[in-house]
C-alpha positions in Angstrom: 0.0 0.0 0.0 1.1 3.3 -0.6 2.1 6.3 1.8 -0.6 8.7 3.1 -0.4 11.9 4.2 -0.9 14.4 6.3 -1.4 18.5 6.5 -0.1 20.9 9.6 -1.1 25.0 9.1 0.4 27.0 11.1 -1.4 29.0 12.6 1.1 32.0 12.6 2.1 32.1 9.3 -1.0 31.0 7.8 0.6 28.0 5.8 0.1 24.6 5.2 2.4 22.0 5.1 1.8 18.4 3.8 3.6 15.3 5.1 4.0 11.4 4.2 3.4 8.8 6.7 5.0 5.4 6.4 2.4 3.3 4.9 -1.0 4.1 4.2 -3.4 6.8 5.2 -2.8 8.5 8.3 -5.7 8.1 11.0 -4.7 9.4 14.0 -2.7 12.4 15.8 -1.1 12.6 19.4 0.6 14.9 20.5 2.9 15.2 23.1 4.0 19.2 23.9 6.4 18.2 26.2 9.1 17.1 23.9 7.2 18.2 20.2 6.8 15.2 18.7 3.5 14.2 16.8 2.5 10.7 16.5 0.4 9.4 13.4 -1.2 6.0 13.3 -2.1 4.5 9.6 -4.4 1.5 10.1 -3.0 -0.3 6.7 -6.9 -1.8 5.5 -9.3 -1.2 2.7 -12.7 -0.8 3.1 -14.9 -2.5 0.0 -18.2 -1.7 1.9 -19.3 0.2 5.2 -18.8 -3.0 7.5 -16.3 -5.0 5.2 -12.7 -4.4 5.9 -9.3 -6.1 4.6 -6.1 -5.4 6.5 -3.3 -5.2 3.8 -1.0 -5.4 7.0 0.3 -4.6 10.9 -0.6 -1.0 11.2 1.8 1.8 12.0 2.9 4.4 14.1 5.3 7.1 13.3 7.3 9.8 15.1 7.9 12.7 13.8 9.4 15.9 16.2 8.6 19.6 15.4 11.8 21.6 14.9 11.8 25.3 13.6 8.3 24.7 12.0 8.4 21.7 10.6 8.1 18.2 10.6 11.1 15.1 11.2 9.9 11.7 10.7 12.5 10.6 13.8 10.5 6.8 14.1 8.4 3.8 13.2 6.9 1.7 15.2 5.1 -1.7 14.0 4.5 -5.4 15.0 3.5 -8.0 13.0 0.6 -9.0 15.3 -0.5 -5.2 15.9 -3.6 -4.3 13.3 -5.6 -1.1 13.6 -4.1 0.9 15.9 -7.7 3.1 16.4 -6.2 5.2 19.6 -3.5 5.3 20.8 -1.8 7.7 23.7 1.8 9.3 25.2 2.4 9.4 28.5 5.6 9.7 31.0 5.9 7.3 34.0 8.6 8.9 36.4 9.7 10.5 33.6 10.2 8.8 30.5 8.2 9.2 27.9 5.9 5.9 26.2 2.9 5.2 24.0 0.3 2.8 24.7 -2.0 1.5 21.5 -4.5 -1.7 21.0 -4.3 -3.5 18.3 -7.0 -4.9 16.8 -9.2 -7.1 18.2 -7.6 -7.1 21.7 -4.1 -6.5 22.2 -2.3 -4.2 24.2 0.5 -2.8 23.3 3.3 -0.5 25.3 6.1 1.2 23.6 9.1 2.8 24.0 8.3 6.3 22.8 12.3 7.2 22.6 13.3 4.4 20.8 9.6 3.1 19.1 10.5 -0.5 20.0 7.6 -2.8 21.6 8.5 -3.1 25.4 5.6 -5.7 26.0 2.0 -6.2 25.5 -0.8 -7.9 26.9 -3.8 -9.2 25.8 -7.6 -8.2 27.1 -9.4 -11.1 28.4 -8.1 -13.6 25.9 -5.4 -14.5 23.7 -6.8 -14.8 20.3 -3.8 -14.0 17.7 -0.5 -16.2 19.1 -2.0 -19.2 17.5 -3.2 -17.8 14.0 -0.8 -18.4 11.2 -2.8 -15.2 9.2 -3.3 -12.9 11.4 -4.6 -10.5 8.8 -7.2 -13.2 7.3 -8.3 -14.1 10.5 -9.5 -10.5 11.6 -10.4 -9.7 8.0 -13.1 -12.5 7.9 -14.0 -13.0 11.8 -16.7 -11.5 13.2 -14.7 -10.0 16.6 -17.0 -7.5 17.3 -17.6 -8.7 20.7 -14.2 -8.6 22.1 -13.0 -5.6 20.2 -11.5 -2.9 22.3 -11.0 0.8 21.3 -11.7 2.9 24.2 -8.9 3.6 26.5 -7.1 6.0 28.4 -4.1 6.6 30.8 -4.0 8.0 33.9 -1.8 11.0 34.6 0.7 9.8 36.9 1.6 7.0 34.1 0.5 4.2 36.0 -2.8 3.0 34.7 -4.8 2.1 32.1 -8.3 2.4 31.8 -9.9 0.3 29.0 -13.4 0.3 28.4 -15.1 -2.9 26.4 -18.6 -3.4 25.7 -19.2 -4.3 29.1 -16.6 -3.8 31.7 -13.8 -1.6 32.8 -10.6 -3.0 33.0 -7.8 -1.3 34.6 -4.4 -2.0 33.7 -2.0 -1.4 36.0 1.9 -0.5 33.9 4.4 -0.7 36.5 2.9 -4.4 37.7 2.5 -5.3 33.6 -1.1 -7.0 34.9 -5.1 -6.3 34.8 -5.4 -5.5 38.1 -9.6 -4.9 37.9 -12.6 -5.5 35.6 -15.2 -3.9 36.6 -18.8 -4.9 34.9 -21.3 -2.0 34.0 -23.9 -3.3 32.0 -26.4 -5.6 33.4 -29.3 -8.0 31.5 -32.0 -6.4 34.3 -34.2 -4.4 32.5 -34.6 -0.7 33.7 -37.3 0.4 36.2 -39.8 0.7 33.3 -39.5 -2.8 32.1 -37.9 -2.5 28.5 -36.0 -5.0 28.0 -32.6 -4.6 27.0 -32.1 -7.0 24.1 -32.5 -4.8 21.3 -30.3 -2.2 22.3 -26.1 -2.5 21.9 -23.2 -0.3 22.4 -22.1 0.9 18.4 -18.7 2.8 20.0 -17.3 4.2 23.5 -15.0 7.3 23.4 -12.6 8.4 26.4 -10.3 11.5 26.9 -9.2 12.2 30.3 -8.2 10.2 33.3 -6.5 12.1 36.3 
């Protein structure tokens, strides 16, 4: 697949700059202000209909650090079990600087952010990719909606994760590399009025701050 690409304007001189990612179209943007650098995530699929997707490949994060106004690619970090990297997040833990990411259905990934190696990763609940010899067949044809996670954050001090499935909270804890909770919100008891609860299901969860 080919590069993608991405525009910065700044905002001072009122001009736009375009930039190439690694592989495929860019996705998503972190950013960290406390050392400049931008990270871009490029999920590597195609989409031939609105619910069909075909990963081409692992996904991809890149670094790139904001010097004088512009733009250094100074990174790339893959793994060839990582897919769709949806979110992912910087943060420092007694200060060094790393980026936590899922990829896709369910595996969580921590890395490096200095260096963009993999330092370890975990899976949620179950381990559904070690013993696929196609990763990227397997989640292009399997139906993994229920054990799909995209909905995370980490706390500020560095030293959880907060990971929110369909229907529990997990928390993660990083210095103990361990779930250390999961925490169930949804119940099949039907609200006070009696409607049942069958027909209704969670389409997507979004989280953005976690003190």
């Amino acid at each position: 697949m080919l590069p993608g690409s991405f525009t910065m304007l700044d905002l001072k001189k009122m001009k736009m700059e375009r930039y190439s990612t690694s592989v495929s179209p860019a996705a998503h943007i972190e950013i960290d202000p406390k050392s400049d650098a931008v990270y871009v995530s490029s999920h590597n699929f195609i989409r031939s209909g609105p619910q069909n997707i075909h990963y081409s490949g692992p996904a991809f994060l890149d670094k790139f650090i904001l010097r004088n106004g512009k733009l250094a690619l100074a990174g790339t970090f893959s793994d060839p079990t990582g897919y769709r990297f949806t979110s992912h997040r910087v943060f420092y833990y007694k200060g060094k600087p790393y980026l936590c990411t899922i990829g896709h259905p369910n595996r969580l990934f921590f890395i490096d952010a200095e260096t963009m190696q993999t330092l370890f990763y975990d899976d949620i609940s179950n381990d559904v990719l070690s013993d696929k010899a196609d990763i990227a067949d397997f989640i292009s044809t399997t139906d993994l909606n229920r054990i799909t996670h995209i909905a995370f954050e980490v706390s500020a001090d560095g030293e959880c994760v907060l990971i929110v499935s369909r229907t529990h909270l997990y928390v993660y804890s990083f210095p103990e590399r361990k779930f250390i909770q999961k925490i169930p919100f949804m119940t099949s008891t039907p609200p006070e009025d009696g409607v049942p609860l069958e027909g209704f299901f969670q389409k997507t969860t979004h989280i953005n701050y976690l003190t």
